[in-house]
GULOMI-952280 format. One line per 8 residues: number of its first residue (from 1); for each residue x, y negated, z negated of C-alpha. Coordinates in steps of 0.02 Angstrom, whole numbers, plus 50000, padded with zeros to 5 digits. Layout:
NUM	X Y Z | ... $
***
This chain:
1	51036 50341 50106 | 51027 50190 50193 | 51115 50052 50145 | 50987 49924 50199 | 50832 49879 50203 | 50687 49771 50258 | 50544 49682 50164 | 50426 49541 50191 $
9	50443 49373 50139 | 50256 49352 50031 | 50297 49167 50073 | 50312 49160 50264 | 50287 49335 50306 | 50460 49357 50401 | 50548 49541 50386 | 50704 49496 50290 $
17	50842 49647 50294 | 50944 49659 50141 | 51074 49778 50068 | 51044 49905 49945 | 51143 49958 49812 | 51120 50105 49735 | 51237 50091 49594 | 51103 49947 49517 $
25	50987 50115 49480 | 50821 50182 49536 | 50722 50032 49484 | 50781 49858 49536 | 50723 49682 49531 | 50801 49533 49568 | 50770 49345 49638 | 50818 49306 49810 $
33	50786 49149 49944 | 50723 49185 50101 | 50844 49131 50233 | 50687 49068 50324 | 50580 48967 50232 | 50709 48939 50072 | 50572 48991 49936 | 50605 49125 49812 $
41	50547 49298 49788 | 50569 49442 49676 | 50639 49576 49771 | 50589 49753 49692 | 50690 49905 49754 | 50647 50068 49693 | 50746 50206 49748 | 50677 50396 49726 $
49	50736 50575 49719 | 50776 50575 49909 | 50865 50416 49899 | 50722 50344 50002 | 50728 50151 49959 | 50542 50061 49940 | 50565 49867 49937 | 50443 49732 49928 $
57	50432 49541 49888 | 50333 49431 49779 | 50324 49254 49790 | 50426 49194 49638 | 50250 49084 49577 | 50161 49235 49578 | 50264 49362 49509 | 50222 49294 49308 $
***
């Protein structure tokens, strides 16, 4: 498995790479700044039988 990543910001649409740690379990979410334009998003990681990670962001205003 890889141990990173990449999603899109939902905010300013800049690939962000990020680690992933697959102790945290096959389903993940968790709140992160972009380093680019400083808003938040919900990172979601899911993780699946092949240890394949899927990760995408939603705007932290949107995500509720």
């Amino acid at each position: 498995m890889n141990d990173e990543a990449i999603y899109i910001c939902d905010n300013c649409g800049e690939e962000i790479v990020v680690p992933i740690d697959p102790t945290g379990g096959s389903s993940q979410e968790y709140v992160e700044d972009c380093p680019v334009c400083c808003n938040p998003n919900v990172i979601h990681v899911e993780i699946d039988h092949d240890d394949v990670a899927r990760v995408w962001a939603v705007a932290e205003q949107d995500q509720y």
